[in-house]
PyMOL Python script that loads the backbone (N, CA, C, O; Angstrom):
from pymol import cmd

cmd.read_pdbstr("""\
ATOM      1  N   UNK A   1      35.989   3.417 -20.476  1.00  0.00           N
ATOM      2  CA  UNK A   1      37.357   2.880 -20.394  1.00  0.00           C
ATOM      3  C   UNK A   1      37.390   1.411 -20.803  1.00  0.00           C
ATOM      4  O   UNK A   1      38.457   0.881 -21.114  1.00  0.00           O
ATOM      5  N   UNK A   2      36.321   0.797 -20.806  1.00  0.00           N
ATOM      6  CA  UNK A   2      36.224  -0.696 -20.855  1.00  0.00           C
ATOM      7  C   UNK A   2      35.787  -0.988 -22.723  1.00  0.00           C
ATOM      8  O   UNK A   2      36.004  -1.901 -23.520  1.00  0.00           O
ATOM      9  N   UNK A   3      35.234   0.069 -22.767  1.00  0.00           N
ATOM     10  CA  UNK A   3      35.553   0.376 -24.327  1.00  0.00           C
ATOM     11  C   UNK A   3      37.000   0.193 -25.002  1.00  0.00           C
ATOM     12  O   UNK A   3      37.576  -0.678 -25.653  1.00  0.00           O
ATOM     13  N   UNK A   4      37.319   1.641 -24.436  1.00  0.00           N
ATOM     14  CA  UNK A   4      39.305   1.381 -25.033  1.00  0.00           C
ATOM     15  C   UNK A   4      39.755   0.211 -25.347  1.00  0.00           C
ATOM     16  O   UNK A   4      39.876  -0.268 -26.474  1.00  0.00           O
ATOM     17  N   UNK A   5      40.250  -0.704 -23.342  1.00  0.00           N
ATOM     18  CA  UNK A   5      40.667  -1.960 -23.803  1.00  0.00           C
ATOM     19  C   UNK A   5      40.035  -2.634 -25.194  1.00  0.00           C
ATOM     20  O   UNK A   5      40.738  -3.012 -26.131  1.00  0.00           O
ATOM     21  N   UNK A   6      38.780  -2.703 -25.160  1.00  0.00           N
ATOM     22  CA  UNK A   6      38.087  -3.769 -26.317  1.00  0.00           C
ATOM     23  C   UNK A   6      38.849  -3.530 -27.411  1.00  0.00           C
ATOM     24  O   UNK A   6      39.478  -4.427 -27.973  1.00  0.00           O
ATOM     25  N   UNK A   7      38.848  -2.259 -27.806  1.00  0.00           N
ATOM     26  CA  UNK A   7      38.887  -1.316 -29.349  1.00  0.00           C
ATOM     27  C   UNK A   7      40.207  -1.763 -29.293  1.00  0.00           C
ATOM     28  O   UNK A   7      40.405  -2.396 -30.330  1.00  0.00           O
ATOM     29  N   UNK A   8      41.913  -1.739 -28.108  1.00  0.00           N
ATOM     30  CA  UNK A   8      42.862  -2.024 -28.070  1.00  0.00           C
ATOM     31  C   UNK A   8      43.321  -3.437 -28.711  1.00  0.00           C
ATOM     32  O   UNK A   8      44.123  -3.699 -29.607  1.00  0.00           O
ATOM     33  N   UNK A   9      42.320  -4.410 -27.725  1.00  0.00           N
ATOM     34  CA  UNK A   9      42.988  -5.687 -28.411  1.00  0.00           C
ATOM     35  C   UNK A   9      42.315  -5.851 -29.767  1.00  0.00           C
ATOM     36  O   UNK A   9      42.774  -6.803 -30.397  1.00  0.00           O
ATOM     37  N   UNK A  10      41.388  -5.201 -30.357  1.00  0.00           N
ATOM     38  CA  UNK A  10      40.664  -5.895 -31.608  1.00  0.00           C
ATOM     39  C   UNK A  10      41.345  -4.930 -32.616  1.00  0.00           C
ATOM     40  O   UNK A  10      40.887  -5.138 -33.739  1.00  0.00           O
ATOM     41  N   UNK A  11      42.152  -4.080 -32.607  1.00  0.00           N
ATOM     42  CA  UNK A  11      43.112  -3.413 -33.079  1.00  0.00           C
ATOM     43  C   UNK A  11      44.217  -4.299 -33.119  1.00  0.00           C
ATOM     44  O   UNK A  11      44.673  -4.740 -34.174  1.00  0.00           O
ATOM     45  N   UNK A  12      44.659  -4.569 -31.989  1.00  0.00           N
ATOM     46  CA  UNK A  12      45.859  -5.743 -32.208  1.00  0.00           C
ATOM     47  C   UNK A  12      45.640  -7.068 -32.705  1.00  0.00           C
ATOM     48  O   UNK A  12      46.573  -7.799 -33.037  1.00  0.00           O
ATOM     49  N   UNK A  13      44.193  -7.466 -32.779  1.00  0.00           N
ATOM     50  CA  UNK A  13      44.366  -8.434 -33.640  1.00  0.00           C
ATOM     51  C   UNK A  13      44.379  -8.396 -35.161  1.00  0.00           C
ATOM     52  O   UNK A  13      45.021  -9.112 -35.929  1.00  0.00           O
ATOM     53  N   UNK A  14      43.520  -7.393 -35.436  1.00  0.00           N
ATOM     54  CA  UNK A  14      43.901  -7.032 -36.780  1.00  0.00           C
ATOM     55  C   UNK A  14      45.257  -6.824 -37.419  1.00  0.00           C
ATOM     56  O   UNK A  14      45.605  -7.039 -38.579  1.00  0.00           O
ATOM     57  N   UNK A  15      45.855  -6.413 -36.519  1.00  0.00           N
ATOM     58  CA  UNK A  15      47.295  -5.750 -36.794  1.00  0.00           C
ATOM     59  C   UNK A  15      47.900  -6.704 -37.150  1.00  0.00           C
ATOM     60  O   UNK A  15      48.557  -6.784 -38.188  1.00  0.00           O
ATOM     61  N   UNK A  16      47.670  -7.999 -35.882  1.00  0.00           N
ATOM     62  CA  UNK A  16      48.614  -9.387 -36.016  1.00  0.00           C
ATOM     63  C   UNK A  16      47.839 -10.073 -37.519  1.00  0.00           C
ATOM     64  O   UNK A  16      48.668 -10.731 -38.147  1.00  0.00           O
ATOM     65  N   UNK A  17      46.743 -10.048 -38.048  1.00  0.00           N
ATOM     66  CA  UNK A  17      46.198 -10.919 -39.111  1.00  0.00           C
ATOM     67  C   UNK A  17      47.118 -10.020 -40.410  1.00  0.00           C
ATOM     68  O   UNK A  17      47.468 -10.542 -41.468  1.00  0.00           O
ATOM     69  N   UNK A  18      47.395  -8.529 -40.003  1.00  0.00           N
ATOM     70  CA  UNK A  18      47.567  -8.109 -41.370  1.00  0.00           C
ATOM     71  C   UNK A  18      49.136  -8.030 -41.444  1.00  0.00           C
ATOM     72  O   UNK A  18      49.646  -7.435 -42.394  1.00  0.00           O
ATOM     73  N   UNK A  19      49.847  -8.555 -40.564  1.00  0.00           N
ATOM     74  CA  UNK A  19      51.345  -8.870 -40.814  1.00  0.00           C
ATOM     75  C   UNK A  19      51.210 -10.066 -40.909  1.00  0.00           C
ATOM     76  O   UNK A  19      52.190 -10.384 -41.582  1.00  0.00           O
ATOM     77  N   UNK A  20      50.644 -10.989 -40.688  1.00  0.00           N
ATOM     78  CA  UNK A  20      50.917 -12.228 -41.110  1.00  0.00           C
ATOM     79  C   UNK A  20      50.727 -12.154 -42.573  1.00  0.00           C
ATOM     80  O   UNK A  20      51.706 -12.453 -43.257  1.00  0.00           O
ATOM     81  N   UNK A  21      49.704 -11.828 -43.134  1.00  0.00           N
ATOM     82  CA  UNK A  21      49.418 -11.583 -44.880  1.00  0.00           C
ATOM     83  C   UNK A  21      50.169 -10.799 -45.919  1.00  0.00           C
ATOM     84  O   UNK A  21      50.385 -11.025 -47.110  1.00  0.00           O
ATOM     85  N   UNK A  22      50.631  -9.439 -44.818  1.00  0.00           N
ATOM     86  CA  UNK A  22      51.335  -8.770 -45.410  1.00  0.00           C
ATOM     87  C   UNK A  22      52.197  -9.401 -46.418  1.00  0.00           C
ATOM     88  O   UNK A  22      52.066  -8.793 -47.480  1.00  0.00           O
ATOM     89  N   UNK A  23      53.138 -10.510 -46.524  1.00  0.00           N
ATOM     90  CA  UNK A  23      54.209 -10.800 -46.923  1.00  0.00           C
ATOM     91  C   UNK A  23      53.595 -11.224 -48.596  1.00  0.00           C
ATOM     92  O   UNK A  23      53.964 -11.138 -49.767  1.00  0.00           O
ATOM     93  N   UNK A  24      52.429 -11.720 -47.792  1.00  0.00           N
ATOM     94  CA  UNK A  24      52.034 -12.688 -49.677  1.00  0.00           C
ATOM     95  C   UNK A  24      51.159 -11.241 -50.331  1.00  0.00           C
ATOM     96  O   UNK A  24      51.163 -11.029 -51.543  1.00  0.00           O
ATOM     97  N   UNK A  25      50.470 -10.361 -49.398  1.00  0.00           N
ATOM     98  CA  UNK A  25      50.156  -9.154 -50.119  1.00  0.00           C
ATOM     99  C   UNK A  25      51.556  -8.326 -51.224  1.00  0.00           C
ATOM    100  O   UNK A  25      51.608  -7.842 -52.356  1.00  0.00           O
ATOM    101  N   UNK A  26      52.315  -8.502 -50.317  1.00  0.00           N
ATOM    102  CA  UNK A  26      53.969  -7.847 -51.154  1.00  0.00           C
ATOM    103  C   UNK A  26      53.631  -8.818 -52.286  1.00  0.00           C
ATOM    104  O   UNK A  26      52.943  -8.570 -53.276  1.00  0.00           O
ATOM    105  N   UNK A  27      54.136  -9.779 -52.021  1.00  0.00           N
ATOM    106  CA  UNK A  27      54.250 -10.782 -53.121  1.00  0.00           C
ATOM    107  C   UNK A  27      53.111 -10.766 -54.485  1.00  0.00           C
ATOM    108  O   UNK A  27      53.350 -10.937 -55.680  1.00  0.00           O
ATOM    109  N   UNK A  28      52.028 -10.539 -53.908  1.00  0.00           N
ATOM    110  CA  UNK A  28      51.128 -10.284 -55.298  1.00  0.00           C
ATOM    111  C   UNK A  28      51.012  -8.726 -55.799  1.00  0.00           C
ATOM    112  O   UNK A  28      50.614  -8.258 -56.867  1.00  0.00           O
ATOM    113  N   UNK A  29      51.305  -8.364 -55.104  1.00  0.00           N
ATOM    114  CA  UNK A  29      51.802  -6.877 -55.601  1.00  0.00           C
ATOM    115  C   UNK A  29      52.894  -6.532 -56.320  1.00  0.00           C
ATOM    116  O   UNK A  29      52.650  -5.820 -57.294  1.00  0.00           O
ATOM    117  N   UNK A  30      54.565  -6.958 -56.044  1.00  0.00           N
ATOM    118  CA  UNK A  30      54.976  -7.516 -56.814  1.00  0.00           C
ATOM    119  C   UNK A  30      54.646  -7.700 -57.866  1.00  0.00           C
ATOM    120  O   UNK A  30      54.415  -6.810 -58.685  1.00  0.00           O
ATOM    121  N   UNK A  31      54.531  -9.227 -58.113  1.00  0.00           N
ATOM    122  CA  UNK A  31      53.741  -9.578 -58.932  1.00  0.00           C
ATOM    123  C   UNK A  31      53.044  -9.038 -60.143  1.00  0.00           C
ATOM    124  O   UNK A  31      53.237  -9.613 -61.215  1.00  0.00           O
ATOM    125  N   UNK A  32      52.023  -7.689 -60.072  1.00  0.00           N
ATOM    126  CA  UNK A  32      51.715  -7.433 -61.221  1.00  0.00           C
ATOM    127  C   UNK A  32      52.340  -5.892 -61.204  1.00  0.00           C
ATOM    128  O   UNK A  32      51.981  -4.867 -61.782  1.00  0.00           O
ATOM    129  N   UNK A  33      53.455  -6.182 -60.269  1.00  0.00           N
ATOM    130  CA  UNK A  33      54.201  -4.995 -60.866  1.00  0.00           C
ATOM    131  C   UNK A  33      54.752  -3.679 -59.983  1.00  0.00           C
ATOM    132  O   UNK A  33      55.255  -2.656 -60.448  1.00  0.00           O
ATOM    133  N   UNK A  34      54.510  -4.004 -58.566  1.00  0.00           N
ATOM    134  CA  UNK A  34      54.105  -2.637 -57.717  1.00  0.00           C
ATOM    135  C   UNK A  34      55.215  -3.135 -57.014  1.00  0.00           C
ATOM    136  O   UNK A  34      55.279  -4.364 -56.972  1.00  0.00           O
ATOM    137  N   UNK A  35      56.005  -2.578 -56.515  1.00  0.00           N
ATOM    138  CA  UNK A  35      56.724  -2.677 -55.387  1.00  0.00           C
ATOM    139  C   UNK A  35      56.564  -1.553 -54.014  1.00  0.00           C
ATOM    140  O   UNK A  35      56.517  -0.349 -54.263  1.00  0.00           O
ATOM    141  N   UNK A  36      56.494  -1.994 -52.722  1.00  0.00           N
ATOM    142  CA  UNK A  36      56.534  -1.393 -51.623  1.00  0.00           C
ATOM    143  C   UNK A  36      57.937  -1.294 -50.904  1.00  0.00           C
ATOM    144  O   UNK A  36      58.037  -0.716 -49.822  1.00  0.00           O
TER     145      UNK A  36
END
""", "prot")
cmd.dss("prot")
cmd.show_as("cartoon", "prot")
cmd.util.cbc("prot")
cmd.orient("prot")
């Protein structure tokens, strides 16, 4: 169970790093052409 938690928050931090990037990921995607 002390597993879970771990796996929980290091899941949520990923989550939080990959919405923060997300936006400029759009943006270079965009970019050469892709839209999401």
């Amino acid at each position: 169970e002390g597993k879970l938690s771990v796996d929980k928050n290091y899941i949520r931090e990923h989550i939080k790093l990959f919405e923060e990037n997300s936006e400029s990921i759009k943006e270079r995607l965009s970019y050469i052409g892709i839209k999401i």
